[in-house]
Each structure stands twice: as C-alpha cells, then as structure tokens.
Residue, then its C-alpha position, 0 to 999 in steps of 0.5 A: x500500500x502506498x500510505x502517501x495516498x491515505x490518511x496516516x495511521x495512528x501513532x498509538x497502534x499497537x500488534x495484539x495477540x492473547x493477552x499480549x501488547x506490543x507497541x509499534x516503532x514510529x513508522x513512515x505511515x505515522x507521519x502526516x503527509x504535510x511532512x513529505x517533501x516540504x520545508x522544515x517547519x520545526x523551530x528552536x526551544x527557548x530555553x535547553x533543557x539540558x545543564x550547561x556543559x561543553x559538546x562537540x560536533x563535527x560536520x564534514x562536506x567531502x570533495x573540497x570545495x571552490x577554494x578561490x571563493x572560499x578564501x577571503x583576501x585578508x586576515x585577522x579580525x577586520x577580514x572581509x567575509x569571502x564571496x562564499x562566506x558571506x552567506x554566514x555573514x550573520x554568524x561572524x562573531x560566532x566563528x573563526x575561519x581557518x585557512x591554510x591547515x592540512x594534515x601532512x601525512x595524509x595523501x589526499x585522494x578521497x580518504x578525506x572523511x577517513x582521515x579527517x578527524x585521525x591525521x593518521x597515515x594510512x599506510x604507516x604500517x609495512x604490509x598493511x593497505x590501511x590503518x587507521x587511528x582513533x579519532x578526536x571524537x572519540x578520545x573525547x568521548x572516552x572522557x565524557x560519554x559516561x554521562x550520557x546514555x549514548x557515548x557519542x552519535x554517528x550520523x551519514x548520508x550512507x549507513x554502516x561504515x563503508x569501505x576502506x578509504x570511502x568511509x560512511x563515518x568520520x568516527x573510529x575507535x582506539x583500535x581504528x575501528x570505523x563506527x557505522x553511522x545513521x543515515x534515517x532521521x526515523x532510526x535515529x529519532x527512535x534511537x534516540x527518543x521513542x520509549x521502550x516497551x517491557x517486552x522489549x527491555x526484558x529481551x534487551x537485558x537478555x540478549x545483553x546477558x547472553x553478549x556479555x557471557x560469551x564475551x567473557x569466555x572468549x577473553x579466557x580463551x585469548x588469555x590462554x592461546x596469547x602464551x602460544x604466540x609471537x610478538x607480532x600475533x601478540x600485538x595483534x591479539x592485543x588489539x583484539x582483545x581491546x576491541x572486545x573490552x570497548x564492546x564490552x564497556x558498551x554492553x554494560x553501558x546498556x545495562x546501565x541505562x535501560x531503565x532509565x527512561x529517554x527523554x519525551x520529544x514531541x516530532x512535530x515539525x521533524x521531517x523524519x521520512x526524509x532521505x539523503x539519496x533523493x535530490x529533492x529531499x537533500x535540503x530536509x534530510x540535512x535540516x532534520x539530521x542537525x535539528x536532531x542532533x540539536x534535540x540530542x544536545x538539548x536532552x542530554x543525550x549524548x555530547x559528542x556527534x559527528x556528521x558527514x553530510x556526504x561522502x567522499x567521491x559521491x554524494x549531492x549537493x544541497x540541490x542535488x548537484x553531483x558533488x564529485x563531478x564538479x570537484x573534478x572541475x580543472x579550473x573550469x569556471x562554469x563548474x567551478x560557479x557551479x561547485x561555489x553554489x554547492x558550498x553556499x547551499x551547504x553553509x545555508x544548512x550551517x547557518x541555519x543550525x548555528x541560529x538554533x544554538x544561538x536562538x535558545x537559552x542556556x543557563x543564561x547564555x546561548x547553547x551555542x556558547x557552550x558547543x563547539x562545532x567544526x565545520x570543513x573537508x578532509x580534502x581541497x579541490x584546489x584551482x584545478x582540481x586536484x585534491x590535496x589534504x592540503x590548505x583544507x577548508x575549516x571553520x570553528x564555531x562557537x564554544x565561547x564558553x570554553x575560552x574559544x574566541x571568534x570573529x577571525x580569519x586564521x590564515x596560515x601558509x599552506x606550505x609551512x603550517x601546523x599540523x591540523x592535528x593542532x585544532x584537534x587537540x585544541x578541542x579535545x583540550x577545550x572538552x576536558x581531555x587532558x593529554x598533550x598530543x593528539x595524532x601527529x600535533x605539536x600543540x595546540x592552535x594559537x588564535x583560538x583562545 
C-alpha cells in the first residue's frame, strides 16, 4: 500500500495477540503527509533543557570545495567575509575561519572523511593497505560519554561504515575501528527518543546477558592461546582483545541505562521520512539530521556527534548537484560557479543550525556558547582540481564558553603550517581531555583562545 495516498495511521497502534501488547516503532505511515517533501517547519526551544556543559560536533562536506571563493583576501579580525562566506555573514562573531591547515601525512585522494578527524597515515604500517587511528571524537568521548546514555552519535548520508578509504563515518575507535553511522532521521529519532516497551527491555537485558557471557569466555580463551604466540600475533591479539573490552564497556553501558527512561520529544515539525539519496529531499534530510542532533544536545543525550553530510567521491549537493563531478572541475569556471553554489547551499544548512544554538537559552547564555562545532573537508579541490589534504577548508564555531574566541580569519601558509592535528587537540583540550598530543600535533592552535 502506498500510505502517501491515505490518511496516516495512528501513532498509538499497537500488534495484539492473547493477552499480549506490543507497541509499534514510529513508522513512515505515522507521519502526516504535510511532512513529505516540504520545508522544515520545526523551530528552536527557548530555553535547553539540558545543564550547561561543553559538546562537540563535527560536520564534514567531502570533495573540497571552490577554494578561490572560499578564501577571503585578508586576515585577522577586520577580514572581509569571502564571496562564499558571506552567506554566514550573520554568524561572524560566532566563528573563526581557518585557512591554510592540512594534515601532512595524509595523501589526499578521497580518504578525506577517513582521515579527517585521525591525521593518521594510512599506510604507516609495512604490509598493511590501511590503518587507521582513533579519532578526536572519540578520545573525547572516552572522557565524557559516561554521562550520557549514548557515548557519542554517528550520523551519514550512507549507513554502516563503508569501505576502506570511502568511509560512511568520520568516527573510529582506539583500535581504528570505523563506527557505522545513521543515515534515517526515523532510526535515529527512535534511537534516540521513542520509549521502550517491557517486552522489549526484558529481551534487551537478555540478549545483553547472553553478549556479555560469551564475551567473557572468549577473553579466557585469548588469555590462554596469547602464551602460544609471537610478538607480532601478540600485538595483534592485543588489539583484539581491546576491541572486545570497548564492546564490552558498551554492553554494560546498556545495562546501565535501560531503565532509565529517554527523554519525551514531541516530532512535530521533524521531517523524519526524509532521505539523503533523493535530490529533492537533500535540503530536509540535512535540516532534520542537525535539528536532531540539536534535540540530542538539548536532552542530554549524548555530547559528542559527528556528521558527514556526504561522502567522499559521491554524494549531492544541497540541490542535488553531483558533488564529485564538479570537484573534478580543472579550473573550469562554469563548474567551478557551479561547485561555489554547492558550498553556499551547504553553509545555508550551517547557518541555519548555528541560529538554533544561538536562538535558545542556556543557563543564561546561548547553547551555542557552550558547543563547539567544526565545520570543513578532509580534502581541497584546489584551482584545478586536484585534491590535496592540503590548505583544507575549516571553520570553528562557537564554544565561547570554553575560552574559544571568534570573529577571525586564521590564515596560515599552506606550505609551512601546523599540523591540523593542532585544532584537534585544541578541542579535545577545550572538552576536558587532558593529554598533550593528539595524532601527529605539536600543540595546540594559537588564535583560538
């Protein structure tokens, strides 16, 4: 049945069967047709209600972007706004533009979302096509995910986690392990906000028992078989047996968690049937995937988000453009107009989050005050087109709260710069991480307060 042509079915039907009910998830054909397809017209709440306290996202756009109108002429705090910027023009006070930084031990190509968030080499380890590192968000996550039900949330416009240098995820554990990313606002919603049933509790303290058990006897087992090995097995059992304890550590955070209920978010307004792959929806799915992680940060439901709006070698733009294409423009200057369209339609989708931050309350302060965001690519198309992990397009906003300070362009030579490893530990450092490298980083970045 095509449930666009009926009314919508009601949000509190329920599966009945002797003596036995059980409660539907929110389902497409829940939502009113009003919802399909057309402008969000959800708002911003007027005060958080969440205690102020510092979070992070990160927001990727892959393929670079037209570099020659992303740069503004000059530096420093009375910088004129470049011709792509000036769609956040609003927004100036609130962010520091950052040009010149890159990753040096990066190759490029379209490993950008791989990378982006890690620094790290890809192929530093002899034998071996790709090794990836922890990322910033979740070394941020070790230190503040246990206060929230969800350590950190991974969101893209591809679910799971892709493949080995097209990563659907910006995100990836200790051992370099990639987390899969949500790419359905309805899931993730869910996820997030619908309330479990007791049927469903009951089978989730099960089956959580049942992980937990066979996780302990195959540490045994490991233990045991690790007198047996080499040093090179050894390393290797060493980093499945970590893989195994940070499942683990998840497990129980489940347990820890199930009874206490999620927080009641009304879905008015939330264009939860939108999806990424359909140009015509592009605009929403993005409008909807940031007003969620607003309700996220608002909840207190986790403090940690990152979002790749696309990926790498792929994706549309806003408008439904092919993104990809048109980052392989040559200097072209039609498609170079075209490709500066696409990064205006993305900093629109920007704009428009950072005035949710901005527009509600937070003890006193805006919520923006208190939430770092990170905003660029892993990769620069560059004046002809070739892409380079070079001269990167970044914006940080936000985070004043922290110490951050704003209003500027931090202009650095894309020849003899910091490692963009520095930014990374500059926010790590701002949310309560402690520690004096992150990746290949000489220090933090000077400029941002």
């Amino acid at each position: 049945m095509n449930f666009l042509s009926h009314s919508p079915i009601s949000r509190r039907t329920a599966l009945r069967g002797l003596g036995v009910t059980l409660s539907l998830p929110l389902l497409e054909a829940m939502l009113p047709r009003s919802l399909h397809a057309a402008p969000s017209t959800y708002r911003p709440l007027v005060k958080s209600g969440a205690a102020p306290t510092p979070r992070a996202i990160f927001c990727y756009v892959p393929n670079g972007v037209n570099i020659l109108e992303w740069v503004p002429e000059a530096e420093g705090k009375d910088y004129a706004l470049s011709p792509t910027l000036a769609v956040l023009q609003e927004h100036r006070a609130d962010f520091s533009l950052l040009t010149g930084l890159g990753h040096p031990r990066c190759t490029g190509g379209h490993s950008g979302g791989d990378t982006w968030l890690t620094g790290a080499d890809l192929r530093a380890v002899p034998g071996k096509e790709y090794t990836n590192t922890i990322s910033v968000d979740q070394l941020i996550a070790e230190k503040i995910g246990a206060q929230t039900r969800f350590p950190s949330i991974e969101i893209g416009d591809q679910s799971g986690t892709g493949t080995a240098l097209h990563s659907h995820t910006l995100a990836f554990d200790r051992n370099g392990t990639p987390l899969p990313a949500e790419n359905s606002p309805q899931r993730l919603f869910e996820r997030l906000f619908v309330p479990d049933d007791a049927a469903s509790r009951d089978a989730a303290l099960k089956r959580y028992a049942e992980k937990r058990s066979i996780l302990d006897d195959v540490l045994g087992e490991a233990r045991s078989l690790e007198k047996q090995l080499g040093r090179a097995d050894q390393t290797k059992l060493a980093e499945y047996l970590s893989s195994v304890r940070e499942t683990e550590l998840r497990v129980q955070r489940q347990v820890e968690w199930v009874d206490v209920p999620k927080p009641q978010v009304d879905a008015k307004g939330l264009q939860l049937n939108s999806k990424p792959g359909d140009a015509h929806d592009r605009p929403m799915w993005l409008d909807v995937m940031l007003e969620i992680s607003y309700l996220a940060f608002v909840t207190d439901a986790t403090r940690v988000i990152t979002f790749e709006w696309a990926r790498e070698a792929g994706g549309y733009g806003v408008g439904g453009e092919n993104h990809h294409e048109l980052s392989h423009h040559g200097g072209d200057a039609g498609m170079l107009k075209k490709l500066a369209a696409v990064d205006r339609g993305y900093l629109e989708r920007l704009s428009r989050f950072l005035t949710f931050l901005k527009s509600t309350d937070e003890g006193g302060r805006p919520m923006l005050d208190h939430t770092l965001l990170v905003y660029g690519s892993g990769m620069n198309s560059g004046p002809r087109g070739e892409h380079s992990p070079k001269n990167l397009p970044l914006l940080v906003a936000g985070g004043s709260a922290c110490g951050l300070k704003h209003g500027q362009h931090l202009a650095h030579d894309p020849e003899k710069h910091p490692p963009l490893a520095n930014l990374l530990l500059s926010v790590a450092s701002k949310m309560g991480v402690e520690t004096e490298k992150f990746a290949d980083s000489t220090g933090t970045l000077s400029g941002l307060g």
